[in-house]
N, C-alpha and C positions, 0 to 999 in steps of 0.2 A: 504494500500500500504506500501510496508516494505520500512522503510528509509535508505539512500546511507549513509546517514553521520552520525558520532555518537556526534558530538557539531555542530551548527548552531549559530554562533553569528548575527544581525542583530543591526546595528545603536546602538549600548551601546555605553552609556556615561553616567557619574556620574559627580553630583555637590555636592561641600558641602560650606558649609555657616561657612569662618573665622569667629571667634569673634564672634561667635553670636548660641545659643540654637538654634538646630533645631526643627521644631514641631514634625518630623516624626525622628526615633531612628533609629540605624541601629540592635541594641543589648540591651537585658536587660539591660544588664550591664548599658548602658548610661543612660538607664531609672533611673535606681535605685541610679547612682551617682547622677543625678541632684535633684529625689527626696530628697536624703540623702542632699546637699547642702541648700536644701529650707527648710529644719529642722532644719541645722542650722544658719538661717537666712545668710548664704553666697552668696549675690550677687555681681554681678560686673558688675556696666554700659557699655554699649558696643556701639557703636555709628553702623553705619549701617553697616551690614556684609558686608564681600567680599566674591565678589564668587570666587572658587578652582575648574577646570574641573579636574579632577584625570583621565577620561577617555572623549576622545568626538571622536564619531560615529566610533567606533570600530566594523567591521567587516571581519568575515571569516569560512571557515567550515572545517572541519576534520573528515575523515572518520575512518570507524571501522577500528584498527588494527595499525593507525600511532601511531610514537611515536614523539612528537612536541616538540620544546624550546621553551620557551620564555624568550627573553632578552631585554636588554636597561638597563640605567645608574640606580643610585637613584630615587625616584623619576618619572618613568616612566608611572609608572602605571598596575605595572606586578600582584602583590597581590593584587592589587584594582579587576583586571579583575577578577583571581581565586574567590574571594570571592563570586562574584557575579554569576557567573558560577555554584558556590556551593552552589546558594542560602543562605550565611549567607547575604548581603547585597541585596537591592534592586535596578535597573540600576534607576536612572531620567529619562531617555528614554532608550527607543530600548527593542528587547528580544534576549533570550539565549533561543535556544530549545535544550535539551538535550534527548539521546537515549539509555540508559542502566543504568545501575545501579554504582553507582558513591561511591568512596571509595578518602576523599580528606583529607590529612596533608600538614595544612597549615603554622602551627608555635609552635613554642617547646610548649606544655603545653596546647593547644587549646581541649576544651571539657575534661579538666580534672578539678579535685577540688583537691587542696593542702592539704585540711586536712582528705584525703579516703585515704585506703593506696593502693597499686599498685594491687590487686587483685580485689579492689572494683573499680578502675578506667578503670580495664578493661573491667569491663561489664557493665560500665557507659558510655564509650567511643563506646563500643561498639553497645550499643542502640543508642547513638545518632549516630552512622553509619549504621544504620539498621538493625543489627544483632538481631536475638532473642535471648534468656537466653540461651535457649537450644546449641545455634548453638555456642553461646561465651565458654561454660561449657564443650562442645564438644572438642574443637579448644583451650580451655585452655591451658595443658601442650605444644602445638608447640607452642604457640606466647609466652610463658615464658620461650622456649628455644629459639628462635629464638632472643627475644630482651636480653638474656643473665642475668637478671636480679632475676633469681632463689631465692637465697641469702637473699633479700630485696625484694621481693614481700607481703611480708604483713607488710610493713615501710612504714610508709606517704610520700606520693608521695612530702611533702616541703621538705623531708629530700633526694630529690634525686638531680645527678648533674644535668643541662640541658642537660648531653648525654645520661643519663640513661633514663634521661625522654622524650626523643625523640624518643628513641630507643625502647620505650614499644608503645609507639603512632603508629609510623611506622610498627610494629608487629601487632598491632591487625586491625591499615588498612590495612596491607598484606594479613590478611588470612580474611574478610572478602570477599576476590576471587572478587572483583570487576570487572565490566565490562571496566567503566573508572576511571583513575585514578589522581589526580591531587595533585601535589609537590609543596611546595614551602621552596625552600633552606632548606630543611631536609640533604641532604646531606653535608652543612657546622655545623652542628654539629655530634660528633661520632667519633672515631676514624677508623684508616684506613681499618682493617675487616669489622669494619661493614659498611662502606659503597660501598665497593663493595661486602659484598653479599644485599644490597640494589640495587644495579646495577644488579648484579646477577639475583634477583628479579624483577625487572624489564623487565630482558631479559626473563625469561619467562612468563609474563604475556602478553609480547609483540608476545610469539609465540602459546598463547591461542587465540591472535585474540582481544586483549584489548588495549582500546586505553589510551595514558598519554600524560597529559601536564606537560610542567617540567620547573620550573623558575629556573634560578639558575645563577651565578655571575661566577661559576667556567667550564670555554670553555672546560676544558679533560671529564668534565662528561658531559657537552653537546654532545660533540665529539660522546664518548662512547653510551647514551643511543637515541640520535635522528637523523631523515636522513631529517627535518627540523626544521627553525627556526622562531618562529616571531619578529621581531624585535620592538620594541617601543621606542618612542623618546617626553615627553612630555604629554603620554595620545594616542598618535594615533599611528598606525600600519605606519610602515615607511617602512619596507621589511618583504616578507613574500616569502622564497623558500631556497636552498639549504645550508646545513648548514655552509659550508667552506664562501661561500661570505656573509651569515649573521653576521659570527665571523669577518670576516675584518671590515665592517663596525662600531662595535660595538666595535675592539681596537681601530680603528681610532678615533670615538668619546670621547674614554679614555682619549687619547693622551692631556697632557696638561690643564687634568680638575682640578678643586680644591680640592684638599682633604680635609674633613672634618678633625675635630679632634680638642685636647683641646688648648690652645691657638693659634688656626688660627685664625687672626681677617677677617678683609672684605678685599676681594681680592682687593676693589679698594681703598684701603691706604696702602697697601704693596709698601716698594720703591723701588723695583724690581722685575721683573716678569720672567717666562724660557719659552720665544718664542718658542726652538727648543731642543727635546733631540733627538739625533739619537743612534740606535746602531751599530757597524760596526767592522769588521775584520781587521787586523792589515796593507791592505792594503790602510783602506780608504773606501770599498764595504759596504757599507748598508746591514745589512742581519736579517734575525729573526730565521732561524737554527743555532744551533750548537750543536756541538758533544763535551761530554767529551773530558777535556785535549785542548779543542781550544783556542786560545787568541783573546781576544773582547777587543774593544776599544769603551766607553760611552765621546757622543760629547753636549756640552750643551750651548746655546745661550741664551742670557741673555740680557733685557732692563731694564736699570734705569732710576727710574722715581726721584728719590731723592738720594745725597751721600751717603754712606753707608762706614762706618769703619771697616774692617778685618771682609768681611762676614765669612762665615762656610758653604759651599759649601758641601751638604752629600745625597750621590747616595745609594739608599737602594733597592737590590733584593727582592720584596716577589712573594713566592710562591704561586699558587694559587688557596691555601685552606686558604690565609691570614697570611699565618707564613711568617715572617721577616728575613730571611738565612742568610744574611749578608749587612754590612754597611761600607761605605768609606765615610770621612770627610777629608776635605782638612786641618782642624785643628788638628785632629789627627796623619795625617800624615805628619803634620810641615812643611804647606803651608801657608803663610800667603800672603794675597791677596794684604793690602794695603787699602790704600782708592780709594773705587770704585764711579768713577761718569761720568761714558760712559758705551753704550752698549758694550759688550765683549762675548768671548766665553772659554770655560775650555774642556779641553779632557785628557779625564780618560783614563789608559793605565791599563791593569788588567791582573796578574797573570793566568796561565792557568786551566780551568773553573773547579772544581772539586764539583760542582753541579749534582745532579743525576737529571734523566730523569723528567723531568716536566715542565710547563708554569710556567712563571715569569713575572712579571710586572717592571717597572724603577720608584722609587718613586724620587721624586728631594727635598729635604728641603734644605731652605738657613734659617741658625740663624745670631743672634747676636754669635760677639766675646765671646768664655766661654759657648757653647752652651746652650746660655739665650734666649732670646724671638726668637719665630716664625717669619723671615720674610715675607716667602712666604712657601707653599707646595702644591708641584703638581705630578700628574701621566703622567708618562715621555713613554717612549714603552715599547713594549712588545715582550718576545721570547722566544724561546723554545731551551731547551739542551735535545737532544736526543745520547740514548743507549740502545743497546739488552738486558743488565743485570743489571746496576745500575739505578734501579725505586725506586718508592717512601720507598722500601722493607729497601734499605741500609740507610734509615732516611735523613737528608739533604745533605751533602757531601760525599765524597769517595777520600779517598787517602790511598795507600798500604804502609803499616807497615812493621817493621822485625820480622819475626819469628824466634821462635828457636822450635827446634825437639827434645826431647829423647825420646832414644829407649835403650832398655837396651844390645843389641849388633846389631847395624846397622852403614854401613858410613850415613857421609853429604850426602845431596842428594841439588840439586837447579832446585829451579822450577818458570818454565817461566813464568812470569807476563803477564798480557793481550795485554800485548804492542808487546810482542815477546824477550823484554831482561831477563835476566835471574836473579833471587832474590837469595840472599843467605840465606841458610837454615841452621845454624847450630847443629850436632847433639851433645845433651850433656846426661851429667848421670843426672838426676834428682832425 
């Protein structure tokens, strides 16, 4: 009987045992580190493990030809599933039936060896994707044009960057023509060609009738390559349907988490916390559109839990590919707060938006005076500036310059800016 679906999950869940050697391996690799430890007599007493569910009773099906998200925070259990899916791990319980031929890039470097050089990783990468010699030696020259890496194809793959080396990864799971295909955050490295002809690619494999699951942190390529999402929160499926209300839930969640990073201590001895970031238009309205040129106003609520002297109050845009576009400090801008010891709130009044077309997130950090120790850091909302022609193309911002013209016998000419005023063009002799 021909099957409807091309993944079948059923009851998956994964345990792993903190602190403590497992008997069963998920990977050589572990094997061979712990033998290698026991060589060199490096032990270390463990007292009883804890158990870690990475996954518990994850179930759902997906038929031939969808193209699926899958999201949630850190932590979730997004690359625990794929693995498992892809048979490099084994579930603790439950099964995964799968229905075609499977082409999976999991993480920069997976199935490669650092000291082959990039021609011999492609037909190393390639057998462990199923490919024959034949069929890799065939498909040779497209996947060394497609990952761009011509050049440096017989240089060892340690001497490449992490884009180069994803980028050849992604290539030769491309053209092994897969039935299903499964991502994980490949597209947060690379620059911007190549990952939309990685999208690109996707789009038609998606209209051969193949099916992809797609992890990824960044909502415009969710947007872009899937018409669902699954949502996880902790190890278990928490939404699973349309992709615009899986994306709301999944900022919501954002809203106010803790960011990792190097001096953040434990959120619960920070002496201040950001109850509330809103973002809002100049009248006060909540909003998450805006256009080029609009004025936004960033609102921020704030509990103390202990005094605090002349915090450093710093609202930071990043994009969301994880570029950092711009930052505002109430200490650089020669605010000084004072000694704070009550709940308060601060609202940020901002210049008109000269961010091109993309998702943003609100990061909040409050320092010490002299931006020294981390008070507190968290992820505040999220929104989008949208435009027909300033995209990711014009790099992070856009604001119009003056020109000058020579022509070697023409008048001034002035030519209207996008707004409808008119630029002055001066014509000189050059």
């Amino acid at each position: 009987m021909t099957r409807t679906f091309a993944i079948r999950a059923e009851g998956l869940s994964k345990r792993y045992i903190v602190g403590k050697s497992a008997d069963l391996h998920d990977s050589i690799r572990h094997l061979l580190a712990d033998r290698f430890k026991a060589l060199l007599s490096v032990r270390r007493e463990h007292g009883p493990g804890t158990e870690f569910w990475a996954l518990r009773d994850v179930g759902f099906e997906i038929a031939h030809g969808e193209n699926v998200g899958v999201i949630g925070l850190n932590g979730a259990g997004k690359s625990t599933l794929l693995k498992i899916l892809s048979r490099i791990t084994e579930p603790t319980s439950g099964r995964a039936v799968i229905d075609g031929r499977i082409g999976a890039l999991l993480e920069v470097g997976t199935g490669f060896h650092n000291e082959l050089t990039g021609r011999e990783n492609t037909f190393l990468y390639g057998s462990i994707l199923g490919m024959r010699r034949e069929e890799v030696a065939r498909k040779f020259d497209a996947i060394v044009e497609f990952a761009g890496v011509a050049r440096h194809i017989d240089t060892p793959i340690k001497r490449y960057s992490s884009g180069m080396t994803v980028r050849l990864a992604f290539a030769v799971a491309a053209h092994l023509e897969p039935e299903i295909l499964f991502l994980d955050e490949v597209l947060a490295v690379g620059d911007l060609s190549f990952q939309r002809k990685c999208i690109n690619f996707a789009k038609q494999l998606q209209q051969r009738d193949a099916t992809i699951l797609f992890v990824s942190h960044n909502m415009f390529s969710i947007k872009t390559m899937c018409e669902r999402v699954i949502y996880m929160r902790q190890g278990r499926i928490e939404y699973d349907g349309p992709v615009d209300e899986g994306i709301e839930i999944y900022e919501r969640d954002c809203r106010l988490s803790v960011l990792p990073g190097q001096g953040v201590s434990d959120p619960a001895e920070w002496p201040l916390y950001i109850t509330e970031c809103e973002v809002m238009d100049p009248s006060g309205t909540r909003k998450s559109m805006f256009d080029v040129g609009d004025r936004m106003r960033v609102r921020l609520a704030y509990e103390v839990r202990r005094p605090v002297s002349s915090p450093n109050f710093m609202v930071s845009f990043v994009r969301a590919d994880g570029v950092t576009v711009c930052t505002y400090s109430t200490e650089a801008d020669g605010i000084d707060l004072g000694h704070v010891s009550d709940d308060g709130f601060i609202l940020l009044e901002l210049p008109p938006l000269k961010l091109v077309a993309e998702m943003y997130s609100v990061h909040v950090t409050v320092r010490e005076q002299g931006f020294h120790e981390v008070l507190c850091r968290q992820i505040g909302a999220t929104f989008h500036v949208r435009d027909s022609l300033l995209d990711l193309h014009f790099g992070v911002f856009h604001e119009a310059g003056e020109w000058r013209v020579g022509r070697r016998s023409a008048p001034a000419t002035r030519v209207p800016d996008r707004s409808g005023d008119a630029n002055h063009v001066a014509a000189d002799r050059f």
